[in-house]
BALOBA-1460 file (C-alpha; in Angstrom, 3 decimals):
// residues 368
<rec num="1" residu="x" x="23.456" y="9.124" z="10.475"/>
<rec num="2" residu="x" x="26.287" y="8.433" z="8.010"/>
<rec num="3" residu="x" x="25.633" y="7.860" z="4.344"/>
<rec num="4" residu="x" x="24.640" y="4.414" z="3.607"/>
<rec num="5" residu="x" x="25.492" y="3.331" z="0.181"/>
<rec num="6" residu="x" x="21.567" y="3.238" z="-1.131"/>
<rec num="7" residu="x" x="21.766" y="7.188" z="-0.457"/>
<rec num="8" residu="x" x="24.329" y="8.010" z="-2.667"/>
<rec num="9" residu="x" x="23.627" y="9.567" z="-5.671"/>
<rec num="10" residu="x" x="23.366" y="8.651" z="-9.460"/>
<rec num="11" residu="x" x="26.837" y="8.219" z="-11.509"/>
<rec num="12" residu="x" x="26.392" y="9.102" z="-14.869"/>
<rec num="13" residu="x" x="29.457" y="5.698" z="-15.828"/>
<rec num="14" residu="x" x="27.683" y="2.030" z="-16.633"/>
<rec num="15" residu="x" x="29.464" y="-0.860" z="-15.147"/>
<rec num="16" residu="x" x="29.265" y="-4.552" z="-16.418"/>
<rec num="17" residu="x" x="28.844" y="-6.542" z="-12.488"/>
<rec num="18" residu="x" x="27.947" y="-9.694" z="-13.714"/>
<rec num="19" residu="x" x="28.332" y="-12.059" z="-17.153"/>
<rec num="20" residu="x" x="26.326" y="-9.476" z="-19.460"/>
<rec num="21" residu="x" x="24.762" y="-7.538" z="-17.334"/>
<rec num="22" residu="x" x="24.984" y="-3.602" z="-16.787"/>
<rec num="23" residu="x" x="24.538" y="-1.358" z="-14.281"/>
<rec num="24" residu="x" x="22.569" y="1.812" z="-14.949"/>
<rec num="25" residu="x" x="22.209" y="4.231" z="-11.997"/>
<rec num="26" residu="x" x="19.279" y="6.574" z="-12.956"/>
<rec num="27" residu="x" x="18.471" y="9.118" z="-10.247"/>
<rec num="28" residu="x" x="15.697" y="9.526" z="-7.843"/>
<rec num="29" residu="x" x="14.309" y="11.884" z="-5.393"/>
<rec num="30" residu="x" x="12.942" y="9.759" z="-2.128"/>
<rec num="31" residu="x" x="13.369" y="9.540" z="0.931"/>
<rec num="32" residu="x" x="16.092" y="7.600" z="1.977"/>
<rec num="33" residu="x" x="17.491" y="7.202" z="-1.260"/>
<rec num="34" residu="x" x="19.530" y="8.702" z="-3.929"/>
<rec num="35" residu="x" x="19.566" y="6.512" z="-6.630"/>
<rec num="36" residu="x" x="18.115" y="3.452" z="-8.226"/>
<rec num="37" residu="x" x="20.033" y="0.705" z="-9.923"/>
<rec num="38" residu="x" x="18.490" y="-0.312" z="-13.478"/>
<rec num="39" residu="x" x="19.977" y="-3.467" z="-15.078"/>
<rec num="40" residu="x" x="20.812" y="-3.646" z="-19.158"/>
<rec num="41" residu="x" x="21.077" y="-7.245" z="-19.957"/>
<rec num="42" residu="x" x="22.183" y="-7.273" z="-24.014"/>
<rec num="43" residu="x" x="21.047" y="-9.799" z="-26.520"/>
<rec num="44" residu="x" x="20.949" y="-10.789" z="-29.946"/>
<rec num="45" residu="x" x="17.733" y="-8.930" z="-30.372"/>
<rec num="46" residu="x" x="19.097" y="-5.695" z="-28.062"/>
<rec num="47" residu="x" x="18.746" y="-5.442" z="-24.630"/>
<rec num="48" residu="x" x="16.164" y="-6.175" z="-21.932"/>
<rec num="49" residu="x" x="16.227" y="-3.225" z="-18.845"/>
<rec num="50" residu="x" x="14.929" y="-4.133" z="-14.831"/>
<rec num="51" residu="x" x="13.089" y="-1.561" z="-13.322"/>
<rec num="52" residu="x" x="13.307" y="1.551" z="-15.219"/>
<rec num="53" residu="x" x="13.551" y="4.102" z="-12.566"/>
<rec num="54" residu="x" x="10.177" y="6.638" z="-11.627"/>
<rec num="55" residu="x" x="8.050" y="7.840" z="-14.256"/>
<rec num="56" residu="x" x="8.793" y="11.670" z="-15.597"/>
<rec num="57" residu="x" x="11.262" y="13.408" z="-18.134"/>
<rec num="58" residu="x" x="14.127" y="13.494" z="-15.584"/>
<rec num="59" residu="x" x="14.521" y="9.816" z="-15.804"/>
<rec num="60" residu="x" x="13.735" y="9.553" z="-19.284"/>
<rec num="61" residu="x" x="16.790" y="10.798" z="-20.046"/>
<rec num="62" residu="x" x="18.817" y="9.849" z="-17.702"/>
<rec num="63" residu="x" x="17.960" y="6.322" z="-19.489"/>
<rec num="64" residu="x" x="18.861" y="7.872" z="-22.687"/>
<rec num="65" residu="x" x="22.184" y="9.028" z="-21.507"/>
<rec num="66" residu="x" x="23.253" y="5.553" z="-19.443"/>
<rec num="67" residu="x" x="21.465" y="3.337" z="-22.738"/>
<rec num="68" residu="x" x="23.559" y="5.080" z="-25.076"/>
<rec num="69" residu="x" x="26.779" y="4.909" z="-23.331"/>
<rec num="70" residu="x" x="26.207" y="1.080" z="-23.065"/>
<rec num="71" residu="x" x="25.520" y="1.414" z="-27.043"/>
<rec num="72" residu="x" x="21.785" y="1.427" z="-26.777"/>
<rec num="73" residu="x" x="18.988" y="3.248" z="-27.777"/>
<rec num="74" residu="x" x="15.782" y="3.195" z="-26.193"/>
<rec num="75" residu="x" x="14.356" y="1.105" z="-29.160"/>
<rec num="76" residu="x" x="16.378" y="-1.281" z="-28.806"/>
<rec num="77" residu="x" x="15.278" y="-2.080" z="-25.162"/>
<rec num="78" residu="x" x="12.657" y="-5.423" z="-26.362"/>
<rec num="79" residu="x" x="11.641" y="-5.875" z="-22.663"/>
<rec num="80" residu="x" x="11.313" y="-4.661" z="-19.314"/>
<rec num="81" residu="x" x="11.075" y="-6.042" z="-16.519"/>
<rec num="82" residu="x" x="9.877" y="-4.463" z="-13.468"/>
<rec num="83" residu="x" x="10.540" y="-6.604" z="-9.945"/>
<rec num="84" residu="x" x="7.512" y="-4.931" z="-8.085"/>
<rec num="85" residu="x" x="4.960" y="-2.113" z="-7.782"/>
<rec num="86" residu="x" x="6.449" y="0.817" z="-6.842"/>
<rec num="87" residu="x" x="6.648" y="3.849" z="-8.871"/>
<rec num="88" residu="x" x="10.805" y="4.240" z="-8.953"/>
<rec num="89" residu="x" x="10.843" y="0.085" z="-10.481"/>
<rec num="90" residu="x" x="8.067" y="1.046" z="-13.041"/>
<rec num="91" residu="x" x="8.628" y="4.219" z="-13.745"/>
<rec num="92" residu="x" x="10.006" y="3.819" z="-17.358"/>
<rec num="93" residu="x" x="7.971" y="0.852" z="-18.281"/>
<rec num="94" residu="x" x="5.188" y="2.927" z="-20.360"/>
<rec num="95" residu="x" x="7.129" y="5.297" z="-22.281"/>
<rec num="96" residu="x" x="9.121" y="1.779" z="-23.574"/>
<rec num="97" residu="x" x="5.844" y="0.006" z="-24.213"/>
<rec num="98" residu="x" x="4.663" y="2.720" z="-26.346"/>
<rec num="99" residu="x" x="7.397" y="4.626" z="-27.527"/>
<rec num="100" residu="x" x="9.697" y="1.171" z="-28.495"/>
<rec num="101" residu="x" x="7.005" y="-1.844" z="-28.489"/>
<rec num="102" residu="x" x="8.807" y="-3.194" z="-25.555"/>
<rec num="103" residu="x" x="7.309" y="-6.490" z="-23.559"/>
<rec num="104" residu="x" x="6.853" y="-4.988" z="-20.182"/>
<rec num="105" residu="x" x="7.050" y="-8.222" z="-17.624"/>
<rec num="106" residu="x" x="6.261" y="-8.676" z="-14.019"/>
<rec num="107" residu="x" x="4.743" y="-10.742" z="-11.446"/>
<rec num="108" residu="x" x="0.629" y="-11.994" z="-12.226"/>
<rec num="109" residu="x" x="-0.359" y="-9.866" z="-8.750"/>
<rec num="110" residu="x" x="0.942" y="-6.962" z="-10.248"/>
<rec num="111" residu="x" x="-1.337" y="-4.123" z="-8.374"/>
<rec num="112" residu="x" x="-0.469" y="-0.278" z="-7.752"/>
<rec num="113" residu="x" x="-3.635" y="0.897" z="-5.931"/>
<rec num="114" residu="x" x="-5.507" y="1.174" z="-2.768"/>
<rec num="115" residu="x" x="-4.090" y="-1.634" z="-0.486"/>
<rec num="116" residu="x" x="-0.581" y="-1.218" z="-2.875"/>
<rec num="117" residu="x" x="0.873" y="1.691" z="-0.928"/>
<rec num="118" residu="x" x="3.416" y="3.116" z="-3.393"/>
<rec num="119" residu="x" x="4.273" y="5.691" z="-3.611"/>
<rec num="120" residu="x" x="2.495" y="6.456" z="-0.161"/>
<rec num="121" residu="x" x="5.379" y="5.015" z="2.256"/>
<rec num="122" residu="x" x="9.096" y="4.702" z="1.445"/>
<rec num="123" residu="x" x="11.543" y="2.040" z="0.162"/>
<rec num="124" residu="x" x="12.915" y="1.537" z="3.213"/>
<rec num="125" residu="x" x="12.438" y="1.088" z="7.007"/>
<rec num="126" residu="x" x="11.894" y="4.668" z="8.616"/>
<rec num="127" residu="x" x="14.968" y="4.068" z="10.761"/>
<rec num="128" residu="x" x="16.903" y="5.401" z="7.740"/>
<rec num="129" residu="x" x="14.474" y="8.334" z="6.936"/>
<rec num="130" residu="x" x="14.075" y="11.538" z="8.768"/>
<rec num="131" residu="x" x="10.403" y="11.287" z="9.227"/>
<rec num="132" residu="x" x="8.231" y="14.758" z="10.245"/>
<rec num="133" residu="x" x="6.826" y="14.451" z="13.860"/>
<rec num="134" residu="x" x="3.647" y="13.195" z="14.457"/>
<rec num="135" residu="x" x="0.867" y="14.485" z="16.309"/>
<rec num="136" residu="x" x="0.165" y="14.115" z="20.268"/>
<rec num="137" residu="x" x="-1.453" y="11.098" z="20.661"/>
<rec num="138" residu="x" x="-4.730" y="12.008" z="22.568"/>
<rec num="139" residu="x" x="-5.803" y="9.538" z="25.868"/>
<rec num="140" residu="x" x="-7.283" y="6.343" z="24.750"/>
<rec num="141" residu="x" x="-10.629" y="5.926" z="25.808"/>
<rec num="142" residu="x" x="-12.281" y="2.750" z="27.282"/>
<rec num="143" residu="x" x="-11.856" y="-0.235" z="25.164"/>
<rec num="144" residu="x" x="-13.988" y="-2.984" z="24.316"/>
<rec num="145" residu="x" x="-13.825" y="-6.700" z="22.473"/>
<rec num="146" residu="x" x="-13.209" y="-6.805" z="18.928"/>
<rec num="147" residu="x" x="-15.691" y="-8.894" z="16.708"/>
<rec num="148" residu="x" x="-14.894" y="-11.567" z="14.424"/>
<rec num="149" residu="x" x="-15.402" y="-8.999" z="11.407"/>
<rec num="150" residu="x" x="-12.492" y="-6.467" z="12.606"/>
<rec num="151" residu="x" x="-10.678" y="-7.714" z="9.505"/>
<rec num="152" residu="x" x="-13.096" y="-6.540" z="7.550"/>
<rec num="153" residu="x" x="-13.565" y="-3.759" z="8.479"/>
<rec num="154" residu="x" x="-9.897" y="-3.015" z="8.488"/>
<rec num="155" residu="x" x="-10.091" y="-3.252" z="4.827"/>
<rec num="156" residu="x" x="-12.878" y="-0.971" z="4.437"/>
<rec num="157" residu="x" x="-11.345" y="1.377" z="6.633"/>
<rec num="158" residu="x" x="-7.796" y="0.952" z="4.287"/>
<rec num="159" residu="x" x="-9.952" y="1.412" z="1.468"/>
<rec num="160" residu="x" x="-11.479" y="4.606" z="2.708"/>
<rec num="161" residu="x" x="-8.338" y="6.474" z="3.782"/>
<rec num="162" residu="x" x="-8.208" y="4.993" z="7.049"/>
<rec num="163" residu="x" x="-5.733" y="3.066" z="8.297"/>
<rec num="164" residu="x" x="-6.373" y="-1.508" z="9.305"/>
<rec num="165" residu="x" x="-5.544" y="0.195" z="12.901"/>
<rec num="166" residu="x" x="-7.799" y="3.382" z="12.733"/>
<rec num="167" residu="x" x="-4.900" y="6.119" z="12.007"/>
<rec num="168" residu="x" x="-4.071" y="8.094" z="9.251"/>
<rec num="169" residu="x" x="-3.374" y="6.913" z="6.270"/>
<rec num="170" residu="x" x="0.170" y="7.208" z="5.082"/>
<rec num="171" residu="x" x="0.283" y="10.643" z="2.648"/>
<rec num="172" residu="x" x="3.131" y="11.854" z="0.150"/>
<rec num="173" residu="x" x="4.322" y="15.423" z="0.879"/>
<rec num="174" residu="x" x="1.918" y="17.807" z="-0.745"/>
<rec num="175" residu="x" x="4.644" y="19.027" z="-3.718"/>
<rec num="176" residu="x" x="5.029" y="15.247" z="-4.334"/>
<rec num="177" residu="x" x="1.499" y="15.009" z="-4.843"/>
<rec num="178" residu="x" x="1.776" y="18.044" z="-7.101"/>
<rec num="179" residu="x" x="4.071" y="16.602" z="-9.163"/>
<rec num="180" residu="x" x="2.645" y="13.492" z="-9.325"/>
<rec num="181" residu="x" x="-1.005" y="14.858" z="-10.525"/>
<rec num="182" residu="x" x="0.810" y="16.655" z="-13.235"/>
<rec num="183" residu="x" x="2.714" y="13.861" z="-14.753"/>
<rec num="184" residu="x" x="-0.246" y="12.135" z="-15.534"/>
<rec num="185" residu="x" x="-2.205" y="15.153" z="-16.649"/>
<rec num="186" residu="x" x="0.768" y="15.822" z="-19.472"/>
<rec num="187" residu="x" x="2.356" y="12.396" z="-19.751"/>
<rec num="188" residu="x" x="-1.138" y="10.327" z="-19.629"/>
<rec num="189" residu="x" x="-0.659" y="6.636" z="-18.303"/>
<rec num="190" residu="x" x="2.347" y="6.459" z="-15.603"/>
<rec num="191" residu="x" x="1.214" y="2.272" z="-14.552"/>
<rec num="192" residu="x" x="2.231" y="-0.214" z="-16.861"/>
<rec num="193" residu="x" x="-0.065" y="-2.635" z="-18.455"/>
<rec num="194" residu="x" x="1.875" y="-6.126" z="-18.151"/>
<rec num="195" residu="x" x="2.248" y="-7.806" z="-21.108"/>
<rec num="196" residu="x" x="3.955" y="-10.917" z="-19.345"/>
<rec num="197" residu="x" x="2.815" y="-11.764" z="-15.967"/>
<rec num="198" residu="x" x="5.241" y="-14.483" z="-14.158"/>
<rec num="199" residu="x" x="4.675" y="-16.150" z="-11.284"/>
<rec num="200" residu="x" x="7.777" y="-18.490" z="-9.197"/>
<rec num="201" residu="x" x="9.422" y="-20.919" z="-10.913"/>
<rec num="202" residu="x" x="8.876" y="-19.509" z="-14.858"/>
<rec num="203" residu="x" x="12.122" y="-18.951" z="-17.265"/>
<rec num="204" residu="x" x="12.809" y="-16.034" z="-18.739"/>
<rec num="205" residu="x" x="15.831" y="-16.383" z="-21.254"/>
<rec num="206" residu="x" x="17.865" y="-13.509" z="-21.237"/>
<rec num="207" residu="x" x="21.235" y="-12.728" z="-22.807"/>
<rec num="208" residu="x" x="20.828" y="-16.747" z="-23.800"/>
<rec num="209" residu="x" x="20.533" y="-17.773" z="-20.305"/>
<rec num="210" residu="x" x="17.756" y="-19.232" z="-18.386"/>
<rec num="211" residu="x" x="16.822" y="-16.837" z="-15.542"/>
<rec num="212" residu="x" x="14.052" y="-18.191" z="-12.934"/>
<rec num="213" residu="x" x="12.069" y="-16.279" z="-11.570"/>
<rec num="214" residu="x" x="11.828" y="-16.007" z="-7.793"/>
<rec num="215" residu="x" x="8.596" y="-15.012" z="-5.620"/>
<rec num="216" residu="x" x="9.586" y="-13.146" z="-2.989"/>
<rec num="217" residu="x" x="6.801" y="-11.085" z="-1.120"/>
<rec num="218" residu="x" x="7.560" y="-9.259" z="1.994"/>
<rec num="219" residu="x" x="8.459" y="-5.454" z="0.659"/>
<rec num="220" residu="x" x="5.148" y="-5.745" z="-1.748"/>
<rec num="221" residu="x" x="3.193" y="-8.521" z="-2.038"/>
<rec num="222" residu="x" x="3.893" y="-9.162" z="-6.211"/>
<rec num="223" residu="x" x="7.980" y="-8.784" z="-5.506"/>
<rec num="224" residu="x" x="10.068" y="-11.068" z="-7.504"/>
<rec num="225" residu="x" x="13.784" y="-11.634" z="-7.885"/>
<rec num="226" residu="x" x="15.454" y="-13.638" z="-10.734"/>
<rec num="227" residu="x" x="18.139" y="-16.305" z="-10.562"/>
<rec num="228" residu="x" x="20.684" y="-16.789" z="-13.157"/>
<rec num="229" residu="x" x="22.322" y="-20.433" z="-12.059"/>
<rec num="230" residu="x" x="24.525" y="-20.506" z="-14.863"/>
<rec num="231" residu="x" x="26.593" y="-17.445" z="-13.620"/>
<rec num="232" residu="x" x="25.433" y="-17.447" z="-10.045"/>
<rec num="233" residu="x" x="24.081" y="-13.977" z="-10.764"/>
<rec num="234" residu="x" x="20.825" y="-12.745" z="-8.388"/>
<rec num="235" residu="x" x="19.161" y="-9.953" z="-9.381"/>
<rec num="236" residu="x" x="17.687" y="-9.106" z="-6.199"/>
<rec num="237" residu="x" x="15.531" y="-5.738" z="-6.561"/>
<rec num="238" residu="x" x="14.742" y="-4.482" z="-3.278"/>
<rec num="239" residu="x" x="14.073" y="-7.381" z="-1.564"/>
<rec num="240" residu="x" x="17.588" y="-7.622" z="-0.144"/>
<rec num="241" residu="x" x="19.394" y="-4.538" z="0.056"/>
<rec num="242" residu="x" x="23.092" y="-4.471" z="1.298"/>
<rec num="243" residu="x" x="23.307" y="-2.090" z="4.333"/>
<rec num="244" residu="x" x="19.547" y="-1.321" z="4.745"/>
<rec num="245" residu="x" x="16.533" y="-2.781" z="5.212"/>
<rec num="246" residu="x" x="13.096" y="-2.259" z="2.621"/>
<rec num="247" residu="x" x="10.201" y="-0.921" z="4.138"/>
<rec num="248" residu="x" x="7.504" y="-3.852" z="5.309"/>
<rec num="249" residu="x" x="3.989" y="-2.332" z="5.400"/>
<rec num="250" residu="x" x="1.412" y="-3.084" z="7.726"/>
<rec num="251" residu="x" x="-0.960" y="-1.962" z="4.645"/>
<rec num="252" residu="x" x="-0.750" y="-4.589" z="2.294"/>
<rec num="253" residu="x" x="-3.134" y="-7.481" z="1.326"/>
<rec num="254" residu="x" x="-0.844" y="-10.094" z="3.225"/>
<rec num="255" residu="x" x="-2.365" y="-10.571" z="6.727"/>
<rec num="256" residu="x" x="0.972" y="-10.918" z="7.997"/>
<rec num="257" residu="x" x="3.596" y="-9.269" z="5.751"/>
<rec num="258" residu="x" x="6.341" y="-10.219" z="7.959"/>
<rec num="259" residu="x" x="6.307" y="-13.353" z="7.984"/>
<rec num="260" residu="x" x="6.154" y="-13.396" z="4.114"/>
<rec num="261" residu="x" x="9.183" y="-11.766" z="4.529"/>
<rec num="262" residu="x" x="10.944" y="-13.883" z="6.377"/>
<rec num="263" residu="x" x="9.698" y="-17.106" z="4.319"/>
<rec num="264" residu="x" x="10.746" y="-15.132" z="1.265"/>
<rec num="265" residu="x" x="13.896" y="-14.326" z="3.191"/>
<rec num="266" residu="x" x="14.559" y="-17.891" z="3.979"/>
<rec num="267" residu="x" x="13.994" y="-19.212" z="0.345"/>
<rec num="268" residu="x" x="16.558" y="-17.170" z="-1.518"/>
<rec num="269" residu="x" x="18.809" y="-18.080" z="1.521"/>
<rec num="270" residu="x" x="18.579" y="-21.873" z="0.425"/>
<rec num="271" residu="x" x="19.979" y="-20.929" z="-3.465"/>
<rec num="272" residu="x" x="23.519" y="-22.059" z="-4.211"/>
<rec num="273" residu="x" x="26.064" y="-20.689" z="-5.765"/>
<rec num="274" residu="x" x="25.250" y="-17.448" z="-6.005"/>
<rec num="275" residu="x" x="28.090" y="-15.333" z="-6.896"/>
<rec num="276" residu="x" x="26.862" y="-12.251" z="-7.076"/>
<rec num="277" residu="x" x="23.891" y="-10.677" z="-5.948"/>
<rec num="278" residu="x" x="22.709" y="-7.321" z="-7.838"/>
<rec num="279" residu="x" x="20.334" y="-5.009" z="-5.766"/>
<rec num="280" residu="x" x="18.077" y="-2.155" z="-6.851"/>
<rec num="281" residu="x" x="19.593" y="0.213" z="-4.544"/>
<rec num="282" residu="x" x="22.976" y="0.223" z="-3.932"/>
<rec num="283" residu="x" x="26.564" y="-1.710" z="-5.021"/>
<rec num="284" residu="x" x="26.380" y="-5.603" z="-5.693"/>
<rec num="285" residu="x" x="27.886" y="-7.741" z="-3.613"/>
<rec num="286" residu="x" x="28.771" y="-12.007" z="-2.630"/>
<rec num="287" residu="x" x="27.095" y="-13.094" z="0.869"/>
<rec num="288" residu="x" x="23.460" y="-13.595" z="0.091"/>
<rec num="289" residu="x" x="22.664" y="-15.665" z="2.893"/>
<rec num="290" residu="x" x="24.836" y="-13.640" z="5.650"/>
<rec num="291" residu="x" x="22.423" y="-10.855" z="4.388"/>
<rec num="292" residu="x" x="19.182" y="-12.415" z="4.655"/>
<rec num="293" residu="x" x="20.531" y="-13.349" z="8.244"/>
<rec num="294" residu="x" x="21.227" y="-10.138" z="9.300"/>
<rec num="295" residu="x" x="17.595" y="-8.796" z="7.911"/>
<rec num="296" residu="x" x="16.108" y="-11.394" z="9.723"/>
<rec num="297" residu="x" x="17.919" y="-10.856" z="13.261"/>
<rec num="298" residu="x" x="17.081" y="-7.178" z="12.822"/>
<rec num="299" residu="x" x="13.332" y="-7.845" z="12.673"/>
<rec num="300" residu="x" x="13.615" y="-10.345" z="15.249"/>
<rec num="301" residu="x" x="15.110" y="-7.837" z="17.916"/>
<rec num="302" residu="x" x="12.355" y="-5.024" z="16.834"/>
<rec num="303" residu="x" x="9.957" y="-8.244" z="17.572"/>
<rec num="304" residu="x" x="11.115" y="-8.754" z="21.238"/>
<rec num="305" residu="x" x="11.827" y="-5.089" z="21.812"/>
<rec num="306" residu="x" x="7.627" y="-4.066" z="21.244"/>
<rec num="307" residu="x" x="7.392" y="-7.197" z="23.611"/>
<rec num="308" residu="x" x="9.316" y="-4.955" z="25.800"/>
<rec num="309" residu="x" x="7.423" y="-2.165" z="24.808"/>
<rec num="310" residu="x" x="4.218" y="-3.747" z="26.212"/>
<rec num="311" residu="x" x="5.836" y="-5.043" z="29.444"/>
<rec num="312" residu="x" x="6.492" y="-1.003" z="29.946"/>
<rec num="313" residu="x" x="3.311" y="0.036" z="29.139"/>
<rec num="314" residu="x" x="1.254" y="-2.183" z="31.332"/>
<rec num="315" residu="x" x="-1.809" y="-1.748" z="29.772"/>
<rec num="316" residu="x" x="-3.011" y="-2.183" z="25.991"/>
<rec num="317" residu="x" x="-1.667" y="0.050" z="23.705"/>
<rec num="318" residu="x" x="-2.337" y="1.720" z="20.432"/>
<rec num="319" residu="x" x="0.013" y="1.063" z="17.106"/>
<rec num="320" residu="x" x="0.563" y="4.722" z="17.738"/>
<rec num="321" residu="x" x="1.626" y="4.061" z="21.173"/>
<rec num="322" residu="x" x="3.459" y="1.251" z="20.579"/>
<rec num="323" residu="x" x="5.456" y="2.855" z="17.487"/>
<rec num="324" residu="x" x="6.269" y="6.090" z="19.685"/>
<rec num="325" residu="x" x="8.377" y="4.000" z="22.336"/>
<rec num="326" residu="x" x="9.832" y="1.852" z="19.369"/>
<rec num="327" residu="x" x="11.344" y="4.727" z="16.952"/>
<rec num="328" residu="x" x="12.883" y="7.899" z="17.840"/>
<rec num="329" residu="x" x="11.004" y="11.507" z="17.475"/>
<rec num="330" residu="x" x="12.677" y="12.285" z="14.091"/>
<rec num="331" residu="x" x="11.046" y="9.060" z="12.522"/>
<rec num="332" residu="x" x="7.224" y="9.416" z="14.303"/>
<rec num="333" residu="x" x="4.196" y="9.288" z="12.161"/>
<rec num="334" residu="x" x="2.263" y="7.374" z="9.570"/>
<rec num="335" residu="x" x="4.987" y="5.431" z="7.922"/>
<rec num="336" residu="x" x="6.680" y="4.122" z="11.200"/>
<rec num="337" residu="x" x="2.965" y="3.369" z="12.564"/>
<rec num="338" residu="x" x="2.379" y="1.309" z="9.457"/>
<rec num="339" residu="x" x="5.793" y="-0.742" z="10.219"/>
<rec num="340" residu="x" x="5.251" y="-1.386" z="13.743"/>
<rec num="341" residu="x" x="1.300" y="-2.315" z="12.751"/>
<rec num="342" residu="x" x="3.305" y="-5.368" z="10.626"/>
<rec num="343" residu="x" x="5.607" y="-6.008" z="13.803"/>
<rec num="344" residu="x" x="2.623" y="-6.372" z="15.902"/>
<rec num="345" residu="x" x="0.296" y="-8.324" z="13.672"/>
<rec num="346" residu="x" x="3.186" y="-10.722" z="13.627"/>
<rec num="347" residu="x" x="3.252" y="-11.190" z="17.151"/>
<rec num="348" residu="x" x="-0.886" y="-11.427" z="17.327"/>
<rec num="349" residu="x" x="-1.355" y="-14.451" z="14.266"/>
<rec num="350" residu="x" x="1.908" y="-15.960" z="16.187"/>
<rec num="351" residu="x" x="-0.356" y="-16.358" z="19.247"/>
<rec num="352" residu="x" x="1.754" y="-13.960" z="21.704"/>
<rec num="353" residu="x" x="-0.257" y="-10.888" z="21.205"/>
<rec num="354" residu="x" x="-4.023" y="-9.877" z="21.874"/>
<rec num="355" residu="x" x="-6.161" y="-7.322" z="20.104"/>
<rec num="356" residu="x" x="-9.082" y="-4.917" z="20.771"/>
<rec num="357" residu="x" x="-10.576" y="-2.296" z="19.542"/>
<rec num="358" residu="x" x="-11.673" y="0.520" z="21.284"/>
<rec num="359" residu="x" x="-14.735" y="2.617" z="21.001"/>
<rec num="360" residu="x" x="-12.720" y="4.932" z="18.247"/>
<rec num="361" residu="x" x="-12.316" y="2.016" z="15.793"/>
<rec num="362" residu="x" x="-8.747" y="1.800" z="17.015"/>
<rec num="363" residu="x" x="-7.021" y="-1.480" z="17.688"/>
<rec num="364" residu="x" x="-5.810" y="-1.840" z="20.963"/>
<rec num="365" residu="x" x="-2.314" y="-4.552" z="21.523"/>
<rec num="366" residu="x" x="-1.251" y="-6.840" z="24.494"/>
<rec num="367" residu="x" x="1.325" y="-9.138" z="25.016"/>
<rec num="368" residu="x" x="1.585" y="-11.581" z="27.859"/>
């Protein structure tokens, strides 16, 4: 698969791409992605940064370096503000907080824990990773109904290390794990305590203008954009990306993260005048509602392809099955389970899909 612009990596030059706001590409190592787009927005009383980058010393001073060639210093940063809970957005947030006294802002259901699965699962869909094979999937054995309580005990399960749909849990890669254990054994606190909660609809002012904050849940469940009308600037984190699409989760405290996806989906769509729409990975650019369009049709055809799926299958199916048939080899396991899990919840609370679980604790899918 050719490069797509999320995966490039980090350029060291800061760019102004919208009235008094810079672009500060701080580099990350994830899958899928080679960079992650912090915004400077200067002020009177110094600057106010979105989404830091991941916690450690690499990005530290990678800040550094991009801060001062905007004319910054870290201490002059009075606020962050972090659009969601994942690790590369947050990263930075702490080492502000305590090293500068910044405000550290973000959305009221804030949450990086069990159901929050950061840094667990990527950024974005598995289509554009090179996921490690899964396991054979063993025979499923006989089924029977599941009880009004199967939510749950999904939770408990999700809790527990166990999957809503009786898998695996989604894991890091063991190094990953490594490193992360030993950033907070040196560096201490890596989550952010938030200062500011928001929720949609407050006003932050930034570089004198009135930005409104946008709830957009979908990606994560506490996601937020912000809306600049007096520019037509969007600062859209990862909620829309421009040429790929952010990972939706089947784990998540949403009982149907897709669809608060597509509601999010459909009320940035309804903004006008947007001019120019600023992402967390990847270059800005105009068409925010051809975009959102284009997200939507491409969960829409994964929707009537596991219809398809089912048709094939002729019998009810595990997620595993299900996800197996729907993604190629490369991209088989946890993380493309968990998407096609959200796909097929979807299709279940929409009334075109039955469940059961079988005598394994695993749920079992048909659609008519």
């Amino acid at each position: 698969m050719a490069r797509r612009q999320e995966q490039e990596p980090a350029r060291a030059e800061v760019r102004e791409v919208a009235p008094d706001v810079l672009r500060l590409e701080l580099p990350i190592r994830m899958p899928g992605l080679g960079h992650v787009n912090c915004y400077a927005i200067p002020d009177r009383r110094g600057a106010a940064v979105v989404d830091p980058g991941l916690p450690g010393p690499g990005t530290w001073r990678a800040l550094q370096d991009r801060l001062r060639r905007a004319g910054f210093e870290p201490r002059h940063v009075h606020t962050v503000i972090v659009t969601h809970s994942h690790p590369d957005h947050f990263g930075g947030a702490v080492r502000f907080a305590r090293e500068c006294g910044a405000e550290v802002v973000a959305h009221r259901s804030f949450r990086f824990g069990p159901l929050t699965p950061a840094p667990e699962v990527p950024e974005v869909s598995v289509e554009d990773l090179a996921a490690e094979a899964a396991e054979d999937e063993s025979d499923a054995p006989a089924e029977r109904p599941s009880g009004e309580h199967d939510a749950d005990r999904a939770m408990a399960r999700a809790q527990s290390g166990r999957t809503p749909w009786g898998g695996e849990r989604p894991r890091p890669p063991f190094w990953t794990r490594v490193r992360w254990q030993l950033l907070r054994f040196v560096g201490g606190r890596i989550v952010p305590t938030i200062s500011h909660p928001v929720e949609h609809g407050d006003v932050l002012e930034l570089a004198g203008r009135e930005w409104f904050v946008v709830h957009t849940p979908g990606h994560t469940a506490d996601h937020f954009c912000l809306h600049d009308p007096e520019t037509g600037t969007f600062l859209a984190g990862d909620h829309v990306l421009p040429t790929i699409t952010p990972h939706i989760s089947g784990i998540s405290t949403s009982p149907d993260p897709l669809a608060s996806f597509f509601y999010s989906l459909d009320r940035v769509a309804e903004i006008s005048g947007v001019k120019r729409v600023l992402p967390a990975h990847g270059h800005p650019f105009e068409d925010l509602r051809a975009r959102t369009e284009a997200i939507k049709r491409h969960h829409h055809e994964r929707l009537e392809r596991v219809c398809q799926i089912s048709r094939e299958l002729g019998a009810p199916a595990t997620v595993e099955q299900f996800s197996r048939r729907l993604f190629r080899p490369r991209s088989w396991g946890s993380m493309a389970d968990s998407e096609t899990f959200a796909h097929l919840e979807h299709l279940r609370i929409a009334g075109r899909a039955e469940r059961r679980t079988d005598s394994r604790n695993r749920f079992l899918y048909s659609l008519g």
